[in-house]
C-alpha positions in Angstrom: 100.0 65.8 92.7 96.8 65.4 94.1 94.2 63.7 92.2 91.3 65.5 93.5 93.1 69.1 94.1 94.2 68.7 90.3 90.8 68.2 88.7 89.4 70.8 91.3 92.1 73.4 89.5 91.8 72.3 86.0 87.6 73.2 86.4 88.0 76.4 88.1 90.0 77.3 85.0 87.6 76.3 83.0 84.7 78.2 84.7 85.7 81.7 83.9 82.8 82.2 82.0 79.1 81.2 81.5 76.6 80.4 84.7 79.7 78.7 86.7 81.8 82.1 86.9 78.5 84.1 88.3 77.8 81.5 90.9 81.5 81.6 91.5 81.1 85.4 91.8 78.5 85.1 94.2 79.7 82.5 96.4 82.9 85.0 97.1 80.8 88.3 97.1 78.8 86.8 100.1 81.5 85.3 101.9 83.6 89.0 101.5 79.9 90.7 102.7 79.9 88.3 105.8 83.0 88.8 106.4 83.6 92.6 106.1 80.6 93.1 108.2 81.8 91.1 110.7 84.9 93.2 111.0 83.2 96.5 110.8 80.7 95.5 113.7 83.4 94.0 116.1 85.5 96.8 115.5 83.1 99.3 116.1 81.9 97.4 119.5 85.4 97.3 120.7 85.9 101.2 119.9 82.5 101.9 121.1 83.2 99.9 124.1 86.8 101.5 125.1 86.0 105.2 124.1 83.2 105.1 126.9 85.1 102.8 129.8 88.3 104.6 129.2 86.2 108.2 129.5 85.2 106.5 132.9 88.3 105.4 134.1 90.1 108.3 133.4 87.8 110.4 135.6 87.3 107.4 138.6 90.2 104.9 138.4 89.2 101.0 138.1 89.2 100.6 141.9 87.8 102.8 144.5 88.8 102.5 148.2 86.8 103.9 150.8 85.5 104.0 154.4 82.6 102.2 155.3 79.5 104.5 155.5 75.6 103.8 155.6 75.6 107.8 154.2 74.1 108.4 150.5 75.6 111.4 150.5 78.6 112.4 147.6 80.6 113.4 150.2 82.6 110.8 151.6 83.7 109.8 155.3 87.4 110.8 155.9 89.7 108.3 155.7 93.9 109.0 156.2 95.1 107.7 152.7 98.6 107.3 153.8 98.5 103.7 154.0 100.7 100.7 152.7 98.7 101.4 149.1 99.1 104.5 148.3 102.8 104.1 150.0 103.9 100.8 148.0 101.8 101.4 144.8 104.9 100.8 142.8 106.1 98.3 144.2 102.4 96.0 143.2 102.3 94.1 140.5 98.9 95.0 139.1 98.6 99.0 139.9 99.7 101.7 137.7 98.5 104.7 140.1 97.0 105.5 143.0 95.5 109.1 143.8 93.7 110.6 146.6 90.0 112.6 146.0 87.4 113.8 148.3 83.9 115.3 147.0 81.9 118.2 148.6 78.5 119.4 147.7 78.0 123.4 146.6 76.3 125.7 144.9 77.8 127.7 141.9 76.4 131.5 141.4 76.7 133.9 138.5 74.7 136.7 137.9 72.3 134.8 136.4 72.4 131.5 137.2 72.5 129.5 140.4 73.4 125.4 139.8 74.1 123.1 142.6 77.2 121.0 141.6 79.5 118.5 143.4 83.5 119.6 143.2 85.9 116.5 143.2 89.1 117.9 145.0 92.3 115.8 143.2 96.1 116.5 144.3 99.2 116.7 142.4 98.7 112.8 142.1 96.0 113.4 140.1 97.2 111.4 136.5 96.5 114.6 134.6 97.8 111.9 131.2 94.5 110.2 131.4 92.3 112.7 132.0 93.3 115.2 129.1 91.6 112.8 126.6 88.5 115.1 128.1 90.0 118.5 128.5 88.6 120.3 125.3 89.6 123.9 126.4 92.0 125.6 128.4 94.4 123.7 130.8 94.4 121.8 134.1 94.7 122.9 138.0 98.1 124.3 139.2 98.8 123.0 142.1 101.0 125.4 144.6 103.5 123.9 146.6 101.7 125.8 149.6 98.0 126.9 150.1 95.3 126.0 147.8 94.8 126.4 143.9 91.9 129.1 143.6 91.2 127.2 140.2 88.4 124.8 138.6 87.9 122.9 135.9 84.0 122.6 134.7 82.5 120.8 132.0 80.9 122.2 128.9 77.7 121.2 130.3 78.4 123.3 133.5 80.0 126.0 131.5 77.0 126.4 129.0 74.3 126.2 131.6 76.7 129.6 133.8 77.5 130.9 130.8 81.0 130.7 131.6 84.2 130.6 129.7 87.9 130.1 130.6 89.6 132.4 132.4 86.1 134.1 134.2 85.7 133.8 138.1 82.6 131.7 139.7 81.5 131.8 143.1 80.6 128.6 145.0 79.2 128.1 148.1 78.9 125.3 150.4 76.4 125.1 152.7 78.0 124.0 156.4 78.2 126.0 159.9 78.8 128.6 159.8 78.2 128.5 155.5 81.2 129.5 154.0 81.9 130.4 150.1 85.0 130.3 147.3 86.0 132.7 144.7 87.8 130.2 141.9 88.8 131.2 138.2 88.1 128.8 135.4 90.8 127.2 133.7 89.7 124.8 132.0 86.5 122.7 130.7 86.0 119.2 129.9 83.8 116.9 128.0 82.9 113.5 128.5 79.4 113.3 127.3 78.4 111.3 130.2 76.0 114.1 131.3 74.3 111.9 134.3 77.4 110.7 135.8 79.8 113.4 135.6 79.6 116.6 132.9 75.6 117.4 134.5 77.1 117.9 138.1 80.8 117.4 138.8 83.4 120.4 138.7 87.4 119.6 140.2 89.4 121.7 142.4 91.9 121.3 144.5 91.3 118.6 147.2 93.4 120.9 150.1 90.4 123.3 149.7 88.2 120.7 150.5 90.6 119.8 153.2 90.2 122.9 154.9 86.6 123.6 154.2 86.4 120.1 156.2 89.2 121.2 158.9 90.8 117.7 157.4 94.7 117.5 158.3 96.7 116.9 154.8 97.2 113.3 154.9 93.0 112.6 154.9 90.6 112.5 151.9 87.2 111.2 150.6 88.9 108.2 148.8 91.2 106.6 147.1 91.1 106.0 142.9 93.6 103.3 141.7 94.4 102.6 138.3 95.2 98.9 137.3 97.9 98.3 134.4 95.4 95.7 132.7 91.9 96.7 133.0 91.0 93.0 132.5 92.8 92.0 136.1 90.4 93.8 137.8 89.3 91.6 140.1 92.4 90.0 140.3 93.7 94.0 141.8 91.0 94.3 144.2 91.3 90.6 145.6 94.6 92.0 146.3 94.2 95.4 147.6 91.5 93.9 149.8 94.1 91.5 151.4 96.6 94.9 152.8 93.5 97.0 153.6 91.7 97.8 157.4 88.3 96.4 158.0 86.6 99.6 157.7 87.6 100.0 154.3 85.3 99.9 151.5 87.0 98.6 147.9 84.5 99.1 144.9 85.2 98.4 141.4 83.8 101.2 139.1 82.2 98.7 137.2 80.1 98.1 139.8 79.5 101.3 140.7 78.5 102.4 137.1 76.8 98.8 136.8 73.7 100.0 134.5 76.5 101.2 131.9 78.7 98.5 131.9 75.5 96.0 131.4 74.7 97.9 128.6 78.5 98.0 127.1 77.8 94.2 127.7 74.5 93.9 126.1 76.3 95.3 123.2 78.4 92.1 122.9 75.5 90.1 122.8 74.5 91.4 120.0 77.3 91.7 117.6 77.5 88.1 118.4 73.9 87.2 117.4 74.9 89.4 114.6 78.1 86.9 113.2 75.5 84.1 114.1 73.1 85.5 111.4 76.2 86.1 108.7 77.6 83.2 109.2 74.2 80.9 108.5 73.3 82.8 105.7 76.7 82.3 104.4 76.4 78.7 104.8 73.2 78.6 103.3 74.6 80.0 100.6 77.4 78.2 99.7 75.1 74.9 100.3 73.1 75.6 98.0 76.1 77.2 95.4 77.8 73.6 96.1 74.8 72.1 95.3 74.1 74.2 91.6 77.7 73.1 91.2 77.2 69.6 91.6 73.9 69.5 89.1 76.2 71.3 86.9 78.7 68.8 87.0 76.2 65.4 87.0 78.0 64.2 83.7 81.8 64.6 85.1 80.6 63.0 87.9 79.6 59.8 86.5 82.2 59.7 84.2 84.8 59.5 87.1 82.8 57.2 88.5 82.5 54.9 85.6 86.1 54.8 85.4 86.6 53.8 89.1 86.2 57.4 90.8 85.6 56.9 94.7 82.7 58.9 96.5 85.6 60.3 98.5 87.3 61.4 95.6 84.9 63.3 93.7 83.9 64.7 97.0 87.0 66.4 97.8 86.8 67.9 94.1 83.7 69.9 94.8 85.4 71.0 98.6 88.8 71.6 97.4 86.7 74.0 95.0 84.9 75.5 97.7 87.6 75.8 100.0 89.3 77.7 97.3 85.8 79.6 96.4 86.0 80.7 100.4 90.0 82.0 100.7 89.0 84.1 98.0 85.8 85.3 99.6 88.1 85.9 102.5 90.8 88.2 101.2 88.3 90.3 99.6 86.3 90.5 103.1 89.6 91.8 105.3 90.5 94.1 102.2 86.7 95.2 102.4 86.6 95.6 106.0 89.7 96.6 107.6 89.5 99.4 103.8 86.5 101.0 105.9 87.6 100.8 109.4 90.9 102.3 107.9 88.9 105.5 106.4 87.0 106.0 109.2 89.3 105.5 111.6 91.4 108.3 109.7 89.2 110.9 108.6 86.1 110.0 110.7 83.3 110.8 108.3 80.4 109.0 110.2 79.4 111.3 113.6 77.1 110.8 116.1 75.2 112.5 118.4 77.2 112.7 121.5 74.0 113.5 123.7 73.1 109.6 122.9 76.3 107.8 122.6 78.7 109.5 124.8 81.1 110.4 121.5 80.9 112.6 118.1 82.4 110.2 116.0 82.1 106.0 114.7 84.8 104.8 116.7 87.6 102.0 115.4 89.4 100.3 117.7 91.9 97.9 116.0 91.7 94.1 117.4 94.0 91.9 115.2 93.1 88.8 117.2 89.8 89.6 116.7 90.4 89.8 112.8 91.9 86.6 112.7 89.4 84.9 114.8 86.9 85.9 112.6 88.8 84.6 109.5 89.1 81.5 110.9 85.6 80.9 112.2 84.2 81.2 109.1 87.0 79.2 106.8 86.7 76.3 109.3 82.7 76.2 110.0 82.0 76.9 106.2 84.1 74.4 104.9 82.3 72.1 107.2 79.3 72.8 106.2 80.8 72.0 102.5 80.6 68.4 103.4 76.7 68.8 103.7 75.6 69.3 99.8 78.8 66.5 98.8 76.9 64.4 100.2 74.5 64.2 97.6 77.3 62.8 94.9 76.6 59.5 96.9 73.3 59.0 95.2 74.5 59.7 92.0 74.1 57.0 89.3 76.9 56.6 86.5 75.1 55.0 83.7 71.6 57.7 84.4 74.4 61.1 84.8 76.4 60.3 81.7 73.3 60.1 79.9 71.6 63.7 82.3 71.2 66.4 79.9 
C-alpha cells in the first residue's frame, strides 16, 4: 500500500472529532456551496437561455429566406417559394422544415377598440408541433383544402387590449386600393411574452388570404422560415442554402435579425462564468488556508517523519491525498445539493417570475449533464492544484524545532 495514502487514511480516522473534524467540515461545506451553485446557475442559464430562443424559433424558423428589398416595410417583396429548398428539404442534411409566410399590415376593429397589427399568413406547412409550446387557449387554423381559412390566432396581449376571447369575430382592415377588409373568428391565442417582437403586434391567418388580398398566384409568398435539425449548425445551414439559392435572395439568420436579444442571452454567459470564476477562488482560498491550519496542526508528525527519514515529497502527498479526499467529498455533497434543487424546481416549479421582464412565469431547468461533469471536474483538478501551494510550506519545516512545537 501506499505509504503516503496510508498515513493520509489512518489521520482522517483519527480527526473525527475536536478542531480537525470542523475544519474538515468546512473545507467540504464550501466546496459542496461552490459547487451546487455552480450547477444551479449553469442550469438556470441554459433553461433561461432555450425557453426564450426556442419561443423564437418556433414562431420564425433559424433561417429566413427572402427577396432582396431596400423596403422597411413588414410586408415582404413576393418571391415564388417553389424552389429546389423548399422542393428537396428532405433530402438536406441539416433542415428539419421549411415553410412558407408572408406578412401584411391591418388594422383590427371592435366596438371599442381599434389596434393596428401585422397578420403573418402560414400554410398547412406551418410546423403547428413547435408552435403549440405558445398556444395557451383554444386551437390552431384549419386550413381548407380550397378557399381561405376565415380564422386567427391572436395573442393574449392582442386579445386583452380587444377584449376578445376565443370563438368571437374581429374585423380587420388593410388599407390598399381600393381598401378592402376581413371578417375572421378567433380560435385561438398565444403567448410568448416577447411583447416587442411578436405578442404586442403580430396575429396569424391563413397566408392564401394574404395571397389574394395581394392578387399573388398560390406558389408566391413573403418568405421562407427553415428550421435546422441542430440549432448549433446554423451557419453551417445557411452557407448551404446560400450555395442553391438565386442572387436576389436574401438568407437571414434570426439571430441576426433579433441581434439585441441574442447579445443579451450571450451577455448572460458571461456572467455565470465570472460567477464560477469567483466560487472557484474563494474555494481555493479556502482550502489554502484549511491545508495550511492542517499543516500547523500537524508540525509534530511532521518532523517526526522526517526525523526518521520522511522525504518532502512524502509528507507532501499526505496532506494532498487528504485534501483530495476532503474535495470528493465536498463534491458529492455539491451534485446531491444542486441537481436536489434543480430537481424540485424543475418539478413543481415554485420560484415564478414575472413574465413582463423575462419572457417566462417560471425559474427554468434545463438539464446539461456535460455541463455537470465539467463542472466537477474543473474544480477537482484546479483545486487539487492549488493543494500543492500551502504543502509547500512543509519544506521549511525543521525536525528537531517541530518535535519540540507545542
Amino acid at each position: 500500500m501506499n505509504l503516503s495514502y496510508f498515513i493520509s487514511q489512518r489521520i482522517s480516522k483519527g480527526q473525527k472529532e475536536g478542531f480537525s473534524s470542523i475544519i474538515h467540515k468546512i473545507a467540504i461545506a464550501s466546496i459542496a456551496i461552490g459547487l451546487a451553485a455552480s450547477i444551479v446557475s449553469f442550469l438556470i442559464m441554459k433553461g433561461f437561455q432555450e425557453t426564450v430562443k426556442n419561443k423564437i424559433y418556433s414562431f420564425s424558423g433559424h433561417i429566413i429566406v427572402t427577396k432582396f428589398s431596400m423596403n422597411n416595410s413588414p410586408e415582404e417583396q413576393p418571391m415564388d417559394y417553389d424552389i429546389d429548398l423548399y422542393k428537396s428539404q428532405h433530402q438536406l442534411p441539416l433542415i428539419s422544415h421549411v415553410q412558407e409566410y408572408a406578412h401584411k399590415v391591418g388594422v383590427v376593429k371592435t366596438d371599442d377598440e381599434v389596434l393596428g397589427v401585422v397578420i403573418k399568413g402560414v400554410g398547412k406547412s406551418f410546423d403547428t408541433e413547435s408552435f403549440r409550446q405558445n398556444l395557451i387557449q383554444g386551437e390552431f387554423i384549419q386550413f381548407p383544402d380550397s378557399g381561405y381559412a376565415n380564422q386567427v390566432v391572436l395573442s393574449k396581449t392582442i386579445a386583452n387590449t380587444l377584449k376578445t376571447n376565443v370563438g368571437d369575430d374581429v374585423v380587420v382592415h388593410f388599407f390598399q386600393n381600393p381598401p378592402r377588409f376581413r371578417k375572421l373568428k378567433v380560435v385561438g391565442i398565444y403567448e410568448t411574452n416577447l411583447s416587442e417582437y411578436f405578442d404586442s403586434k403580430v396575429i396569424i391567418g391563413d397566408i392564401r388570404m394574404i395571397q389574394r388580398l395581394n392578387n399573388w398566384a398560390d406558389s408566391v409568398a413573403g418568405g421562407l422560415e427553415v428550421f435546422v435539425k441542430d440549432p448549433e449548425q446554423v451557419d453551417a445551414a445557411a452557407e448551404s442554402i446560400g450555395e442553391m439559392m438565386d442572387y436576389d435572395l436574401n438568407i437571414e439568420r434570426v439571430s441576426d435579425r433579433y441581434i439585441q436579444i441574442f447579445e443579451w442571452l450571450h451577455l448572460l454567459s458571461r456572467q455565470v462564468n465570472i460567477l464560477l470564476g469567483i466560487i472557484l477562488t474563494v474555494v481555493c482560498v479556502n482550502m489554502i488556508s484549511i491545508v495550511l491550519i492542517l499543516v500547523m496542526e500537524r508540525t509534530q508528525m511532521i518532523g517526526m517523519l522526517k526525523a526518521v527519514g520522511a522525504s518532502n515529497g512524502l509528507v507532501r502527498s499526505i496532506f494532498v491525498y487528504n485534501g483530495v479526499a476532503l474535495i470528493l467529498k465536498g463534491l458529492l455533497l455539491g451534485n446531491l445539493l444542486g441537481l436536489g434543487l434543480c430537481f424540485i424546481q424543475y418539478k413543481f416549479k415554485l420560484i415564478t417570475l414575472n413574465p413582463r421582464d423575462y419572457y417566462m412565469e417560471f425559474v427554468p431547468i434545463s438539464w446539461h449533464w456535460d455541463i455537470v461533469l465539467m463542472l466537477n471536474l474543473v474544480i477537482l483538478l484546479i483545486v487539487t492544484l492549488v493543494l500543492l501551494l500551502p504543502t509547500m510550506a512543509i519544506a521549511s519545516i525543521n525536525p528537531i524545532r517541530s518535535i519540540k512545537f507545542d
